[in-house]
C-alpha positions as CSV (number, residue, x, y, z in Angstrom):
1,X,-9.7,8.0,-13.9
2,X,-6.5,6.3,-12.3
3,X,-5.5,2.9,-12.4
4,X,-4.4,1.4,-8.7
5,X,-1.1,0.0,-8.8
6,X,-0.7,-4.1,-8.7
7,X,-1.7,-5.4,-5.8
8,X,-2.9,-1.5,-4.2
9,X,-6.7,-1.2,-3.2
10,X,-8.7,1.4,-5.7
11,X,-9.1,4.4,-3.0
12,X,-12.3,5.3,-5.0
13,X,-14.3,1.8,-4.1
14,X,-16.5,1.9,-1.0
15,X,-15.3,-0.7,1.8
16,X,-17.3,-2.3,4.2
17,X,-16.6,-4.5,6.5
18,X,-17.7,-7.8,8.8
19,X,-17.0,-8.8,12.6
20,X,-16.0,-12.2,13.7
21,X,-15.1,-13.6,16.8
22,X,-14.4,-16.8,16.8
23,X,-17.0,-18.3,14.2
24,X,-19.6,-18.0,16.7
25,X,-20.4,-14.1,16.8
26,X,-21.3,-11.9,13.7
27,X,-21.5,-8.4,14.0
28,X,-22.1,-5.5,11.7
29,X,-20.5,-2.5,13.2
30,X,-20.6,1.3,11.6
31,X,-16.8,1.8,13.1
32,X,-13.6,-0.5,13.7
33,X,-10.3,1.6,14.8
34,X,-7.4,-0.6,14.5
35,X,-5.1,0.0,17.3
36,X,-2.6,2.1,17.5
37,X,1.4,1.0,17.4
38,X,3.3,3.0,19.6
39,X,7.6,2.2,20.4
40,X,8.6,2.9,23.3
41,X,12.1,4.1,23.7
42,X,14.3,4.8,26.4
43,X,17.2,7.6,26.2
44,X,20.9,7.0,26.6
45,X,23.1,9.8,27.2
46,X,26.4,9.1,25.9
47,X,29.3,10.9,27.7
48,X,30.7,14.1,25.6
49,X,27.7,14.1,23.3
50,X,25.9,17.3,23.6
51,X,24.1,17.7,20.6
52,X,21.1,14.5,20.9
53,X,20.3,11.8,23.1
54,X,20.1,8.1,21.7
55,X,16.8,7.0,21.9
56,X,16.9,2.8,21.9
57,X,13.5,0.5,21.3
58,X,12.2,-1.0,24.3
59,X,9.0,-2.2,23.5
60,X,5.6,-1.7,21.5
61,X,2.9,-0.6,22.9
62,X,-0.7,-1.9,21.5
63,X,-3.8,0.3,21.7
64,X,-7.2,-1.7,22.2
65,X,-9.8,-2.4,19.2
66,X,-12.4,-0.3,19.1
67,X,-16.0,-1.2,17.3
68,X,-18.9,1.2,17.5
69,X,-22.7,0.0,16.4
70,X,-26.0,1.0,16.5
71,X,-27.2,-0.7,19.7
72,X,-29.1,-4.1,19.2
73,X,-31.3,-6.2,21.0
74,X,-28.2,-8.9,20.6
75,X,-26.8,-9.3,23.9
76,X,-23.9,-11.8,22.8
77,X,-21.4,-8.9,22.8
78,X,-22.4,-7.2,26.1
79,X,-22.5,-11.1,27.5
80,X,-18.4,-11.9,26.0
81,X,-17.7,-8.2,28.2
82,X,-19.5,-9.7,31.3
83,X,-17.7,-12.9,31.3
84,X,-14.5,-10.9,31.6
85,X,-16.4,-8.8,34.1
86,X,-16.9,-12.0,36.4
87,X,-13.3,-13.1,36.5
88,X,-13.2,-15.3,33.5
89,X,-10.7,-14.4,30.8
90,X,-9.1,-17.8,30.4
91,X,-12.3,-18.4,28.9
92,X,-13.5,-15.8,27.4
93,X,-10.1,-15.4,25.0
94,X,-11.1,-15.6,21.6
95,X,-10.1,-14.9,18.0
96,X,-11.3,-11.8,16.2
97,X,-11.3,-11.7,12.7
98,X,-12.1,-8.3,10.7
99,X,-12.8,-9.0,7.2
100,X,-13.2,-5.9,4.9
101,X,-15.2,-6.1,1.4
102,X,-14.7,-4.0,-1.3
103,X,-17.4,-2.6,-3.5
104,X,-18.2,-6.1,-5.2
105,X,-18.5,-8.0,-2.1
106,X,-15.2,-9.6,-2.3
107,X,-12.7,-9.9,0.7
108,X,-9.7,-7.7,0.3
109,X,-8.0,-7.4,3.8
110,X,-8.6,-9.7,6.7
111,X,-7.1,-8.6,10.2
112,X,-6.5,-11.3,12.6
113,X,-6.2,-10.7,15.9
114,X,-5.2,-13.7,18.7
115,X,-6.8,-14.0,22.4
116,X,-8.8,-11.1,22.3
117,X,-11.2,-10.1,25.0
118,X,-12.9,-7.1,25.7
119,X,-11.9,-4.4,28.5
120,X,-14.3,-1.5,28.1
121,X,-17.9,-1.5,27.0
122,X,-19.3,2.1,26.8
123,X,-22.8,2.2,26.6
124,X,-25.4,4.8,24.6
125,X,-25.9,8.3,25.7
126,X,-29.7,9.2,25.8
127,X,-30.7,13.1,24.9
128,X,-34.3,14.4,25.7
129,X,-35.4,15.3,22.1
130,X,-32.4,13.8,20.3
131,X,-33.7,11.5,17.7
132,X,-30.2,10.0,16.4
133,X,-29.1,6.3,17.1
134,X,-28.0,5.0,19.9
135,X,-24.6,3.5,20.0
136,X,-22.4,1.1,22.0
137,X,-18.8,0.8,22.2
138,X,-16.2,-2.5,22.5
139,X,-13.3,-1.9,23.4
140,X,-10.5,-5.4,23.2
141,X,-7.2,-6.0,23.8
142,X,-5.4,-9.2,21.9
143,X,-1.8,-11.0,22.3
144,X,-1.0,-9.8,18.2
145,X,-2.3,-9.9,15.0
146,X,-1.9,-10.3,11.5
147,X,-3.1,-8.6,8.5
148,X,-3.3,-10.6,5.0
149,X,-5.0,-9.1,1.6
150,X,-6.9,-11.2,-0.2
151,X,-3.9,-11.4,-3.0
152,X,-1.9,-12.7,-0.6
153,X,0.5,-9.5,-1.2
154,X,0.8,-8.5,2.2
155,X,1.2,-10.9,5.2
156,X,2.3,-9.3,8.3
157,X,1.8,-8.8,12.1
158,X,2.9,-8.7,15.8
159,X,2.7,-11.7,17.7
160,X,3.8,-12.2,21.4
């Protein structure tokens, strides 16, 4: 059996994970995508130089959240997507935390991310004769995030 390094998670240990948005909402999902980090660039041809183009950072660009469940007879989640729905993100911002468990129970990562609301709810697909469980999508966007271990090892992010 191998030993994780200091301050590595044990890739052998089972990780679950817990939903938070702002204090108020708990949510046990069966999926959470973090979202993707993408740079954009934009090419500068340089006089004489045939053999490449320079490709200089412009931006990031920040993918959504995405958290899949088994559909409930909650409505809170559905309701935060609604308010957004109606015209009112200035209050329907919120702060999502994502706290992942190892094995034991114990915290090990926490991702943090700032004024998030949802843009895309996708609803379950029904099958005549299907017996598997329905599920629901969220889809949110955010302005950054952080990421912190539960050592304290890693403390990182993108804020705007």
């Amino acid at each position: 059996m191998s030993m994780p390094l200091p301050g590595l998670l044990d890739p052998e240990q089972v990780f679950r994970f817990e939903v938070i948005v702002d204090d108020v909402y708990y949510a046990a999902f069966t999926e959470f995508k973090i979202p993707d980090l993408e740079v954009q660039t934009t090419d500068i041809i340089e006089g004489g130089q045939n053999t490449y183009v320079h490709k200089l950072p412009v931006r990031v660009n920040v993918g959504p959240v995405v958290l899949k469940r088994g559909i409930t007879i909650d409505m809170s989640l559905i309701q935060w997507y609604m308010q957004v729905v109606n015209g009112d993100i200035a209050n329907a911002r919120r702060q999502v935390n994502v706290v992942m468990y190892n094995v034991r129970g114990i915290p090990t990562m926490i991702w943090s991310f700032l004024d998030a609301y949802p843009v895309k709810w996708v609803g379950p697909t029904f099958t005549a004769g299907d017996s598997s469980v329905a599920f629901e999508e969220l889809h949110f966007v955010h302005h950054g995030f952080t990421i912190e271990t539960a050592a304290g090892l890693l403390k990182t992010g993108l804020q705007s």
